[in-house]
N, C-alpha and C positions, 0 to 999 in steps of 0.2 A: 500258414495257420495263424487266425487270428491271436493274440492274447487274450487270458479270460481276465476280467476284473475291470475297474472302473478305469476311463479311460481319461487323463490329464484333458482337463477345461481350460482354457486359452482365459477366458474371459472372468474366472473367478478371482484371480492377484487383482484384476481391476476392481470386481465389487467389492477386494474385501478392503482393497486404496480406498474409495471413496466411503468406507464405511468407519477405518482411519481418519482419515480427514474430518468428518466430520463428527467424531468424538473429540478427538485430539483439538478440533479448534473452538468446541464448547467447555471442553472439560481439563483442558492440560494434560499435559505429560501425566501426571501423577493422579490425579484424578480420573483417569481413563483405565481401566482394564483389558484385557484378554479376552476377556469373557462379556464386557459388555462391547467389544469390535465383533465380534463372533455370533453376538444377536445379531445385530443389527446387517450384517453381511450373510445373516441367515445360512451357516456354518459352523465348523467344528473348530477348536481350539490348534490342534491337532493339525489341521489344513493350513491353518495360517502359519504355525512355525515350521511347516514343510515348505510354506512361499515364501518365507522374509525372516527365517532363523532366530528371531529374537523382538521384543518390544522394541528395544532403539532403533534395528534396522528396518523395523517398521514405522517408527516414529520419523526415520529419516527420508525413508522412500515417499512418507504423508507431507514432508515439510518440499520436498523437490517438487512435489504435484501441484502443491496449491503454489510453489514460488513460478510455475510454469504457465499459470493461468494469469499471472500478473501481464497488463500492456507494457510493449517497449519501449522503454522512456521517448524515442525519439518523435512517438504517437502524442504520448501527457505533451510534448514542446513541439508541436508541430504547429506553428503559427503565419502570420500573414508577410510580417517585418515592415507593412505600412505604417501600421501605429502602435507604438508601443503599450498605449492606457489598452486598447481591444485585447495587446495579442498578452500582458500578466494578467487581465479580465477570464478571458479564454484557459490560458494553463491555472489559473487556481482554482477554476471551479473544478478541471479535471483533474487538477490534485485531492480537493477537499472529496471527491465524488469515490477515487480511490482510496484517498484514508477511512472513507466511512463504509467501504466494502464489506461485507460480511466474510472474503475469504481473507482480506489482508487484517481485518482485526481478530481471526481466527490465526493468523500466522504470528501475533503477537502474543497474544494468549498462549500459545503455543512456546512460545523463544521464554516467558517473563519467569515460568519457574523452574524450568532445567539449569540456566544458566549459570548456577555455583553449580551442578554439578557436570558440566560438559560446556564449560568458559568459554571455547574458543566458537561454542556453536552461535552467540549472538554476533560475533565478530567476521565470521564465514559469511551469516545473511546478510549484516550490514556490507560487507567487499561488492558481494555478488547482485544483492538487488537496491541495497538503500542508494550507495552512493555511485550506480551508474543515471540517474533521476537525478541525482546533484550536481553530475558531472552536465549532464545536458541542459541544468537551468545554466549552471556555470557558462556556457558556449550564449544561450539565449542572452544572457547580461551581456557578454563582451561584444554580440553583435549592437545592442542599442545604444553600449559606449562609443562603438566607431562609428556610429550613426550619429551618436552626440543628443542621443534622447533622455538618456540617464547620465549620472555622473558615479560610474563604477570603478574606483580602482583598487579594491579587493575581489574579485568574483567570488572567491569560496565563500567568503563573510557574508558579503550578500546574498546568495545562495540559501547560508542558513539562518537570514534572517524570514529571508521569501517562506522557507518552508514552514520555517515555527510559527509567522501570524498566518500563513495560510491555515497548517494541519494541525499546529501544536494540540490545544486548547481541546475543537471540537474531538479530537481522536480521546483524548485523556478520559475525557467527558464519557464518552461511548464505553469507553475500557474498563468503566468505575459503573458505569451502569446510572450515572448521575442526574441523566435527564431522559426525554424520550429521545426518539431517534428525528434529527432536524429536518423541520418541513422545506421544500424547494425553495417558500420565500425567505426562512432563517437559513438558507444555504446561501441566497444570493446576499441576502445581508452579509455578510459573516464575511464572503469576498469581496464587496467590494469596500467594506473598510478595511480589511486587510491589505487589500492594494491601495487604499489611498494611503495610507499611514506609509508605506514604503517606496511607494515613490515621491511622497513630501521626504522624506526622510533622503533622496540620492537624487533629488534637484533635478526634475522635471522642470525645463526652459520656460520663462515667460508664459510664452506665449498657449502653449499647453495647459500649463497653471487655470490660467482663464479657462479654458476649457473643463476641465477637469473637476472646475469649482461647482459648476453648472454639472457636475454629474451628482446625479440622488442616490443616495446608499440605498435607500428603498427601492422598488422595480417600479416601473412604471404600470398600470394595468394596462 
C-alpha cells in the first residue's frame, strides 16, 4: 500500500543549496535570513530546517558547494615549461580571472563577517582551497629555478609575492565595490605589469631581459 502524503523531492536540498549560495555570497552570513533563502528556493522555512537542521549547517553545506566549483589548482599551473615570461603570463591571467569570479568573491564575502564568530572557519578555507594554489605556484617556481630561468630560493615567499601583485589589489577593489568590474584590456594590463615587476625583481637571465623589455604592457591590437 502506497503512503498517503507528500513524497521526499531528491532535488529540493539542491534548490534550496543554490538559493544559499546565492544569498549567502551577496549578503553574508548575517545579512542573509531564513526567510529570504525560502523565497528565493520557492519554499517553506520549515523544509529547509528539515534539510540542513539549522542556518550554520546551511551556511556550511553553501560554503562546501561553491568551494567545489572552484578549478584544481593544478589547471590555474598547468603550463608549457618552455618559457617561463609565456607560462607566469598564462597562470596570472588565470589567477586574476579567478579572483574576480563572482563565486570566489561571493566565498569571501561570505568567510569576511563570521569570522569572530566561528574563527577557525577562515583558517579551514584557507588549508583547504587558498594554500593548495600556493602549494602548486610553489612547485611551478622551483621547476624554473632548476631550469635556472628565475632566481628562486625561497618558493613560499615568492609564491606570495606572485599572488598579491597578481590578485591582491584587483580583488580588494571588487570587495569594496571601488570601481567597476575590469575590462579584458585592464585585465591584461594589470598582468602583465604584475609579472614584469616579479620577475625583474627574481633575475630573469640576460638574455631574457632583452626580450622581455621589448614586451608592451599594453596588448597589442
Amino acid at each position: 500500500m502506497k503512503k498517503r502524503g507528500r513524497q521526499p523531492d531528491p532535488a529540493k536540498a539542491q534548490v534550496i543549496l543554490e538559493a544559499a549560495c546565492s544569498s549567502f555570497s551577496h549578503r553574508g552570513y548575517f545579512g542573509t535570513s531564513m526567510d529570504t533563502i525560502a523565497a528565493c528556493a520557492h519554499t517553506t522555512k520549515a523544509t529547509i530546517y528539515a534539510k540542513f537542521d539549522s542556518k550554520e549547517r546551511l551556511f556550511a553545506a553553501a560554503l562546501e558547494e561553491l568551494e567545489r566549483r572552484m578549478p584544481r589548482p593544478q589547471d590555474i599551473m598547468r603550463c608549457s615549461g618552455r618559457d617561463v615570461l609565456d607560462d607566469l603570463l598564462v597562470i596570472a591571467s588565470r589567477l586574476l580571472k579567478l579572483a574576480l569570479h563572482r563565486s570566489t568573491l561571493g566565498i569571501y564575502r561570505m568567510l569576511l563577517l563570521p569570522i569572530d564568530h566561528a574563527p577557525r572557519l577562515g583558517a579551514q578555507f584557507w588549508q583547504r582551497m587558498v594554500e593548495p594554489y600556493r602549494k602548486a605556484m610553489e612547485e611551478v617556481l622551483r621547476d624554473a629555478h632548476r631550469r635556472q630561468s628565475l632566481h628562486i630560493i625561497d618558493p613560499r615567499l615568492a609564491s606570495d609575492h606572485f599572488f598579491s601583485l597578481v590578485m591582491g589589489d584587483p580583488t580588494l577593489r571588487c570587495l569594496l565595490n571601488a570601481h567597476r568590474p575590469m575590462s579584458v584590456e585592464a585585465r591584461t594590463r594589470h598582468v602583465r605589469a604584475a609579472v614584469k615587476c616579479f620577475v625583474v625583481h627574481y633575475r630573469v637571465p640576460l638574455a631574457q631581459q632583452d626580450e622581455w623589455n621589448r614586451l608592451p604592457l599594453s596588448p597589442r591590437p
